[in-house]
C-alpha positions in Angstrom: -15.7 14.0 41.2 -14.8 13.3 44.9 -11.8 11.2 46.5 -12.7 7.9 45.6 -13.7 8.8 41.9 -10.1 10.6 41.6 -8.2 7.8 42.8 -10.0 5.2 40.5 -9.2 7.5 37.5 -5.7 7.9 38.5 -5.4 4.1 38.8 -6.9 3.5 35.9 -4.7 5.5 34.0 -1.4 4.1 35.5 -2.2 0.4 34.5 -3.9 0.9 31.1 -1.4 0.4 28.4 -0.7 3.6 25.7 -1.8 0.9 23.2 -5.0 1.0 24.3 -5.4 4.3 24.0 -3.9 4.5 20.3 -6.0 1.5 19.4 -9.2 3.2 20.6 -10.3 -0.3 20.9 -13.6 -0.8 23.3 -13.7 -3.3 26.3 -10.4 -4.6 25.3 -9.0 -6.5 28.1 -6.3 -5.1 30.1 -2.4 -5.8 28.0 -4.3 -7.4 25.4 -5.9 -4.5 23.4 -4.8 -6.0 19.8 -5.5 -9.4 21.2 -2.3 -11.3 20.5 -4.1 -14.8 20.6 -6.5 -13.8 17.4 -5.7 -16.5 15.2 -4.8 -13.6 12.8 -2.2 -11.7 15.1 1.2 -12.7 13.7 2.9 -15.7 15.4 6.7 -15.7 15.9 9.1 -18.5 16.8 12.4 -17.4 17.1 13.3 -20.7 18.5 12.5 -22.1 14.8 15.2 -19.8 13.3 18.3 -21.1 11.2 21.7 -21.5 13.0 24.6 -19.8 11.1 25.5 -22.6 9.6 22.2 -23.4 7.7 21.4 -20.1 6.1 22.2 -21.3 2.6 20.6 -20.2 -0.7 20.5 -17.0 -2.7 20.6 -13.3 -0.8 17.7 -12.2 -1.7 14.5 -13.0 -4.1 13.6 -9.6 -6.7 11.4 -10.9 -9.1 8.3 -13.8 -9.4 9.9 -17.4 -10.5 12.8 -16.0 -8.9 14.7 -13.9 -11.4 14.0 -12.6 -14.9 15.1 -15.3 -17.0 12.2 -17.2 -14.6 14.8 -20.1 -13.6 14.9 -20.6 -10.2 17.9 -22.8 -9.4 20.5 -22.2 -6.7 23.7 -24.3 -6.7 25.3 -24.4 -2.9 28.7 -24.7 -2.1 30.7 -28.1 -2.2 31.3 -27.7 1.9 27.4 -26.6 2.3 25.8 -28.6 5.3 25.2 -31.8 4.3 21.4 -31.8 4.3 21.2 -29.3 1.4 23.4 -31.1 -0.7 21.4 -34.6 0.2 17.9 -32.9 0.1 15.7 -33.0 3.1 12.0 -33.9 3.1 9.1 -32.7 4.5 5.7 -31.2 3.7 4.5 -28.2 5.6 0.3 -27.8 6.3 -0.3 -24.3 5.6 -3.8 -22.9 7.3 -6.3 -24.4 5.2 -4.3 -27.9 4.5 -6.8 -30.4 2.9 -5.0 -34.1 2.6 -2.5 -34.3 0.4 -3.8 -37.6 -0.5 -7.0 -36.6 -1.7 -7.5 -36.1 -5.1 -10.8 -34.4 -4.8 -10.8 -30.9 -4.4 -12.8 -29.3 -2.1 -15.3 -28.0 -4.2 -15.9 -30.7 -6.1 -19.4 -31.5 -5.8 -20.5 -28.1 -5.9 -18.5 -26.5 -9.2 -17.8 -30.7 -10.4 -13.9 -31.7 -10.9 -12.6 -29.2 -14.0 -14.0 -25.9 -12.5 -13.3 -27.1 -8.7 -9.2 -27.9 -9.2 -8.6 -23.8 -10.2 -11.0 -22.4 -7.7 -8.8 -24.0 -4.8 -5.6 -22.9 -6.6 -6.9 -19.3 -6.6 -9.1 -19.4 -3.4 -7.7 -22.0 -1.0 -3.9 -22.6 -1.1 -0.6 -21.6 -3.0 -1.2 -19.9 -6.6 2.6 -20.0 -7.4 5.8 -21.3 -5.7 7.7 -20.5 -3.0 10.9 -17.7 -1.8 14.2 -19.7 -0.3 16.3 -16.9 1.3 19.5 -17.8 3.4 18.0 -21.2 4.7 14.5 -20.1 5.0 11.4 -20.5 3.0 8.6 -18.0 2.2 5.4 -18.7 1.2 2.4 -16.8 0.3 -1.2 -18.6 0.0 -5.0 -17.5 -0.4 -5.5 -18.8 2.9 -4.8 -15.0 3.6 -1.4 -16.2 5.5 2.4 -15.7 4.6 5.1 -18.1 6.1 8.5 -18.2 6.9 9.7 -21.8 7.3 13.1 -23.4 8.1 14.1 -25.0 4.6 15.4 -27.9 6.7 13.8 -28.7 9.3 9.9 -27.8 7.8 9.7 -26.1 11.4 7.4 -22.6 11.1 9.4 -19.5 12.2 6.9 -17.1 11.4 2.7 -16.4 10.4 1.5 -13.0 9.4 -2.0 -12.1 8.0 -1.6 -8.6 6.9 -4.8 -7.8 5.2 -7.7 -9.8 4.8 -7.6 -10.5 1.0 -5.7 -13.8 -0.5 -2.4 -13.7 -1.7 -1.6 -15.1 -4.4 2.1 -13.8 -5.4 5.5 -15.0 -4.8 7.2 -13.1 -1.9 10.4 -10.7 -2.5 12.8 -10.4 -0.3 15.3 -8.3 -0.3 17.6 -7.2 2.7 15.7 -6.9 6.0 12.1 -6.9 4.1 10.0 -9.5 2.7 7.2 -8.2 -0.1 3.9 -9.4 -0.6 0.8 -8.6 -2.7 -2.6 -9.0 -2.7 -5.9 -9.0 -4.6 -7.9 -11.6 -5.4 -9.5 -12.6 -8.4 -12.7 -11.5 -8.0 -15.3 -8.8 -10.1 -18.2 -7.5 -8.3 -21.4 -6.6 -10.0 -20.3 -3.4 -10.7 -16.7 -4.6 -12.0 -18.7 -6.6 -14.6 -21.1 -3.9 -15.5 -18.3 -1.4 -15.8 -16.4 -3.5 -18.3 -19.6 -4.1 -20.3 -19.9 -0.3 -20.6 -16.4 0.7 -21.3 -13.8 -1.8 -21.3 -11.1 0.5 -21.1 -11.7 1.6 -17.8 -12.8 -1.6 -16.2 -11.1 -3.3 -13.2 -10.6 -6.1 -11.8 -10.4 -6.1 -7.8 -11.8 -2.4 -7.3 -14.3 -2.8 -3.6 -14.3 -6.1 -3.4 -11.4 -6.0 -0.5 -7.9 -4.0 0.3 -5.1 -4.5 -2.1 -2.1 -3.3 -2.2 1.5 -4.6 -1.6 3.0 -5.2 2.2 6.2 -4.7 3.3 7.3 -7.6 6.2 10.1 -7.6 8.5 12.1 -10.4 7.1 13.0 -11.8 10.9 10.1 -11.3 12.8 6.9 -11.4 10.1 5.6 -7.8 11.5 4.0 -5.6 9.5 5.8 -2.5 8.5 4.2 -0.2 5.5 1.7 -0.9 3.5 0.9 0.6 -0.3 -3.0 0.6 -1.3 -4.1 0.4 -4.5 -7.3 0.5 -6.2 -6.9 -2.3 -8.6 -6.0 -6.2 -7.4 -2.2 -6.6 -6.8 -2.4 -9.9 -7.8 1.0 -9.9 -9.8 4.3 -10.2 -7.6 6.1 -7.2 -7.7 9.5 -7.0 -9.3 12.3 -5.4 -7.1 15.3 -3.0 -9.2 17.2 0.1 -8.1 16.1 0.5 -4.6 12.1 0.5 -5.6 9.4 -1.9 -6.2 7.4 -2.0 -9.8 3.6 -3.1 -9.5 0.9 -3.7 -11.8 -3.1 -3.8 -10.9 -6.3 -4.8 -11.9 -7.3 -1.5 -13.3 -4.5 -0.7 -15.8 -2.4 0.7 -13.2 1.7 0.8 -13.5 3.5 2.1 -10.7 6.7 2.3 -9.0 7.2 2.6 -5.2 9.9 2.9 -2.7 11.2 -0.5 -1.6 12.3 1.5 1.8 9.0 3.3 2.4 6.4 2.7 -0.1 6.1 6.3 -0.9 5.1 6.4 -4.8 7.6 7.6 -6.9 5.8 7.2 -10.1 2.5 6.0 -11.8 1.8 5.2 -15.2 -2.1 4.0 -16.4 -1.8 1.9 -19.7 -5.4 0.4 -19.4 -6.4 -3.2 -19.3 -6.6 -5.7 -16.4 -2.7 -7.2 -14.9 -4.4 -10.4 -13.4 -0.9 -13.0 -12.5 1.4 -11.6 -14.8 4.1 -10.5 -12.9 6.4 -7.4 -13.8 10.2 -8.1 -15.0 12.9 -5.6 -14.9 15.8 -5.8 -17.4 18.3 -2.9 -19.0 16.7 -0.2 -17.7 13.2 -0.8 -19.1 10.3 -2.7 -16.8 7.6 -5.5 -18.7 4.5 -5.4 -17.8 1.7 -7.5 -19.7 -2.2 -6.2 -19.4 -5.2 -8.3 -20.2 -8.8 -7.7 -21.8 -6.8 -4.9 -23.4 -4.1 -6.9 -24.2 -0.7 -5.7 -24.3 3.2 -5.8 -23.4 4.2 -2.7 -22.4 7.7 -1.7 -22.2 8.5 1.2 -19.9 11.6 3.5 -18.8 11.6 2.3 -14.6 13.1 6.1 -14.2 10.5 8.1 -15.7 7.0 6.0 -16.3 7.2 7.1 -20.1 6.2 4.1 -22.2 8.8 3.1 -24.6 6.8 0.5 -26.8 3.6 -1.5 -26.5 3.8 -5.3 -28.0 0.8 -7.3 -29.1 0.0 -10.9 -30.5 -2.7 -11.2 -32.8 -5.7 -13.0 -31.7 -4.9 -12.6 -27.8 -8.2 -13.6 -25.9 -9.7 -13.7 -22.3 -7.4 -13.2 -19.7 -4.6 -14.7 -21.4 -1.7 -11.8 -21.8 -2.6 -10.8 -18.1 -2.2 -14.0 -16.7 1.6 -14.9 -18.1 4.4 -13.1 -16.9 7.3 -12.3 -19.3 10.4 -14.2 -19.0 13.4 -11.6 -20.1 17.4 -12.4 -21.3 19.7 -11.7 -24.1 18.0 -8.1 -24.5 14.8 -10.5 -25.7 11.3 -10.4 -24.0 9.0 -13.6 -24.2 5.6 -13.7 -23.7 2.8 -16.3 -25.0 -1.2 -16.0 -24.4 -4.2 -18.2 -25.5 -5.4 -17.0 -28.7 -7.3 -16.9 -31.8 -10.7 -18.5 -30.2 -13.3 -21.1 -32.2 -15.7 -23.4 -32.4 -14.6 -27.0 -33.2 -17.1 -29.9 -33.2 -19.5 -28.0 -30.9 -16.9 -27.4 -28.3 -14.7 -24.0 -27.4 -11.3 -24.6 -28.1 -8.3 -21.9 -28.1 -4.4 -21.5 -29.2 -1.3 -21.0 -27.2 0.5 -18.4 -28.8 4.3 -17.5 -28.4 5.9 -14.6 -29.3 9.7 -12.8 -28.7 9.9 -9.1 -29.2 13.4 -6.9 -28.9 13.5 -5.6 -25.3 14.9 -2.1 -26.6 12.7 -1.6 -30.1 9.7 -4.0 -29.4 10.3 -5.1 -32.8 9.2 -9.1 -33.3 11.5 -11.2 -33.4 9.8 -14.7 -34.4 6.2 -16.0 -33.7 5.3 -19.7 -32.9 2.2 -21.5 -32.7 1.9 -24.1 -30.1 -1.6 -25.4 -31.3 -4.7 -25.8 -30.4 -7.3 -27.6 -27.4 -10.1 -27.2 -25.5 -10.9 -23.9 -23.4 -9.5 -24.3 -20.2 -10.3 -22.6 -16.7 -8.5 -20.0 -15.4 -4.7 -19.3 -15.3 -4.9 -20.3 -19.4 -1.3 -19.5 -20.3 2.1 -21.1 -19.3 4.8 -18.9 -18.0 8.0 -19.4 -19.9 11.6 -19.9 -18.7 15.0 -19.0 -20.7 17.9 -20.8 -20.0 20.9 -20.5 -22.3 19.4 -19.4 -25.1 16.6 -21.3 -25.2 12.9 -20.9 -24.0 10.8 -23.4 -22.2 7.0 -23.2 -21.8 4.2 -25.1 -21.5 0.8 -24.8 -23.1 -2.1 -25.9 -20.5 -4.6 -26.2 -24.0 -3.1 -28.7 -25.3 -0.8 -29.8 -22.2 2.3 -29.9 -23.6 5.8 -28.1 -22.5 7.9 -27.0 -25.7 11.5 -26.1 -25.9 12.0 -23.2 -28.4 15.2 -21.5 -29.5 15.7 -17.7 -28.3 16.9 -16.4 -31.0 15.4 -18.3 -34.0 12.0 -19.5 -32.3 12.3 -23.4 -33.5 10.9 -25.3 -32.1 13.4 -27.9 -30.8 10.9 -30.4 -28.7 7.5 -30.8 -27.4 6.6 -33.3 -24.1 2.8 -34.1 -23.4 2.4 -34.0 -19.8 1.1 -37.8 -19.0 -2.3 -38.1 -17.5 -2.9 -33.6 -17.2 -6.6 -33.8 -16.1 -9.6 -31.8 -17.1 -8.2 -28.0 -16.3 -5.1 -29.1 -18.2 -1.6 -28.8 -17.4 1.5 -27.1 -17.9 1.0 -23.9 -16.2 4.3 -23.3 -14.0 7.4 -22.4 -15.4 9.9 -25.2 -15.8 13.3 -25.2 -13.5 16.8 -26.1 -15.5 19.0 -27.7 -12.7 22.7 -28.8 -13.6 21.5 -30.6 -17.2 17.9 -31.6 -16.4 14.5 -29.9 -16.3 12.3 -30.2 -13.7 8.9 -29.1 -14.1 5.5 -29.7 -11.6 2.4 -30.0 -12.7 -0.9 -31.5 -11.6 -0.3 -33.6 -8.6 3.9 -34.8 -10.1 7.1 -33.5 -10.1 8.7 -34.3 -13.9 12.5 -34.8 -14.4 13.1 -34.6 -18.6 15.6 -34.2 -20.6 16.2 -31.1 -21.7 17.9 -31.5 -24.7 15.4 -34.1 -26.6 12.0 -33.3 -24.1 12.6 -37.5 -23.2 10.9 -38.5 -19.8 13.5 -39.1 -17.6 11.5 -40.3 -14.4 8.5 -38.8 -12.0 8.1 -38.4 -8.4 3.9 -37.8 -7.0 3.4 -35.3 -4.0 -0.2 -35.3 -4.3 -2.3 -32.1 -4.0 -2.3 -30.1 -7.0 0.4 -27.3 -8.7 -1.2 -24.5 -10.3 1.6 -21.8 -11.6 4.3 -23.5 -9.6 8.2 -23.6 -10.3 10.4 -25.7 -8.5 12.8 -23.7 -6.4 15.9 -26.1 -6.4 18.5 -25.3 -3.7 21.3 -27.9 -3.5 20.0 -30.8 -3.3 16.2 -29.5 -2.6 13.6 -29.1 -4.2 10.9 -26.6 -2.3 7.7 -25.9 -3.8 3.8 -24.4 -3.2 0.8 -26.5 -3.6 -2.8 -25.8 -4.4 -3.5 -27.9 -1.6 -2.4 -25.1 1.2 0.5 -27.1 1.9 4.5 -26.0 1.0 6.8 -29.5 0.5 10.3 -30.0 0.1 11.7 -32.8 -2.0 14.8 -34.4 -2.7 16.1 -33.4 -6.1 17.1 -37.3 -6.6 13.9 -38.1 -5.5 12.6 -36.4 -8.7 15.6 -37.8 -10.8 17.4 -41.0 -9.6 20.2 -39.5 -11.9 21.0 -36.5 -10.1 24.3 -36.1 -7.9 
């Protein structure tokens, strides 16, 4: 090497950035070897940020739908800013936003209307609500995204993309760290022949894409650990004594550091977890399985499983794709059941059953009756608020109030005008003597005590397993659509003060 070669090397190797070298990235261009302008690189407006002042709401976000009794509603303080306890409005385009005002979903022509409204919900934007944490919203959507959002000024103050793979959970957050999981939907060709050969060890998720569950810093959206998993991670996590509890696509249980993501347990029960989210209550963690269905109750120390629940008749996806709603030392779960035939046409059963949360024993068993075979997402995910369960059935598109301890039924509300894919999918929201439930392209305000109509309010777009998350006087929620909107409360119900 003579003079001139030398001093180019030494120059070289003062200006290049270490990052450069730890990338191992070819021909990246000088300070930019991870590219910071990739429309996937994580954007962050600090600007966007709460003040003081405005970081209202709940301190953190542990389980899907918010808690375990599946109720997300936050009351504020009577000298909260004014603008939570008057509602703001706005409506927030995610990635992929299609028009609000189109009623036509984007596959339309190709899979026709019935099919087309679920494939966007599981493909395109938000499969279940949104997170509001101290004044800020988080979102995840199958746009491959997460967001951070002010919840009152609709203003973005942070984008991540941590894995190419949609998510399709509702994010935890808890102290500095916001959770997310993901794993699509999918089955690849060997996925399908794999179940046909032994169902027991099929999956759902296995190399189609990377799943796994993410761990975010809260302020800033950057990626900090990651936890890989074979299986989808469709299901949110549920967060209890310091760890996380995750359930997969191929029958996987586990339990992980909330600090690290460092396993500290894993339990396989079998089966397929598709939506249905974990819940953590007395010790013991809930997880429901699909295609070998199942509610499994297990110790969160040890793994060990305590008790396994069935309902009779449990078909398809169903008992994967509801998460159990848990209070009272009582466990609720429903699934599509008991499939047949009727005048040429497939036709199912929404099933609801309560079991004891130590014993598994069953408590009471309610039929909801019966419709037409729906697509995807068949089951509704029920709420309990004082002593009394709420779900709806998207067979027959009704939402039914049932007591918790007795299991009568006390109402049942059709949804008006539910569409061909059906409705009553989300979990209700009980907000200071009124439900609140979205569906389809409406917000519902109804009586909770006789299931009476009380008024509507239309966003457009389309819910799929949405719960309003009410805080104060707001109302923030996900939509289908790849959009997140917040609504006045009295908006929803002229009623409300």
């Amino acid at each position: 090497m003579n003079a001139k070669q030398i001093y180019v090397a030494v120059a070289i190797a003062a200006w290049t950035p270490m990052a450069a070298f730890a990338a191992n990235v070819p021909l990246d261009p000088i300070h930019n070897s991870l590219d910071p302008q990739s429309p996937f690189a994580t954007l962050y407006l600090p600007q966007n940020a709460p003040i003081a002042a405005d970081r209202v709401g709940p301190e953190s976000w542990t389980h899907a739908y918010g808690n375990p009794q599946h109720n997300a509603a936050f009351s504020v303080r009577a000298n909260a800013p004014q603008w939570i306890r008057q509602g703001v409005r706005w409506n927030f385009p995610e990635a992929r936003a299609w028009p609000l005002n189109d009623d036509h979903p984007y596959g339309e022509k190709v899979d026709g209307l019935k099919e087309a409204l679920p494939v966007q919900t599981q493909f395109y934007g938000n499969a279940l609500g949104v997170s509001v944490v101290r004044g800020v919203v988080y979102a995840e959507s199958d746009d491959m995204f997460a967001y951070a959002i002010n919840a009152k000024t609709g203003k973005l103050i942070w984008r991540s993309s941590p894995v190419a793979n949609t998510l399709m959970g509702n994010p935890l957050v808890v102290g500095n760290h916001v959770y997310l999981s993901a794993g699509s939907v999918s089955f690849n060709f060997a996925n399908v022949m794999e179940y046909k050969k032994d169902p027991e060890k099929a999956g759902r998720g296995k190399d189609i894409s990377y799943n796994g569950v993410f761990c975010l810093n809260r302020k800033t959206g950057k990626l900090e650990w990651s936890f890989k998993t074979a299986g989808d991670a469709m299901p949110t996590p549920a967060y209890a004594d310091h760890s996380l509890f995750i359930s997969t696509g191929d029958g996987n249980i586990y339990r992980i550091s909330s600090t690290d993501g460092k396993p500290e347990w894993k339990t396989h029960v079998g089966g397929i977890a598709n939506m249905s989210s974990p819940v953590v209550m007395g010790g013991r963690v809930y997880v429901s399985m699909s295609v070998i269905p199942g509610l499994y109750s297990l110790d969160i120390h040890s793994g060990k499983v305590i008790w396994k629940g069935e309902i009779p008749g449990a078909v398809n996806t169903g008992m994967g794709d509801v998460s159990p709603a848990a209070a009272d030392g009582i466990v609720v779960m429903d699934t599509v059941a008991n499939a047949k035939i009727v005048d040429g046409k497939p036709t199912m059963e929404t099933i609801v059953r309560a079991f004891n949360g130590k014993t598994g024993q069953v408590l009471w068993t309610d039929n909801l009756g019966r419709g037409p075979k729906i697509p995807a997402f068949k089951g509704g995910v029920p709420m309990i608020h004082d002593n009394m369960v709420y779900v709806g059935s998207p067979v027959t598109s009704d939402y039914t109030a049932i007591d918790l301890h007795t299991g009568q039924v006390k109402w049942t509300w059709k949804v008006p005008n539910p569409g061909p894919a059906g409705a009553g999918r989300g979990a209700p929201t009980y907000y200071q003597g009124t439900l609140y439930i979205s569906t389809g392209p409406d917000i519902y305000a109804v009586n909770p005590k006789n299931g009476h109509l009380i008024h509507s309010y239309h966003v457009g777009g389309r819910f799929g397993i949405v719960n309003p998350t009410i805080v104060g006087g707001t109302m923030y929620l996900g939509n289908s659509w790849d959009w997140v909107n917040a609504v006045p409360v009295k908006d929803v119900n002229p009623q409300f003060s």
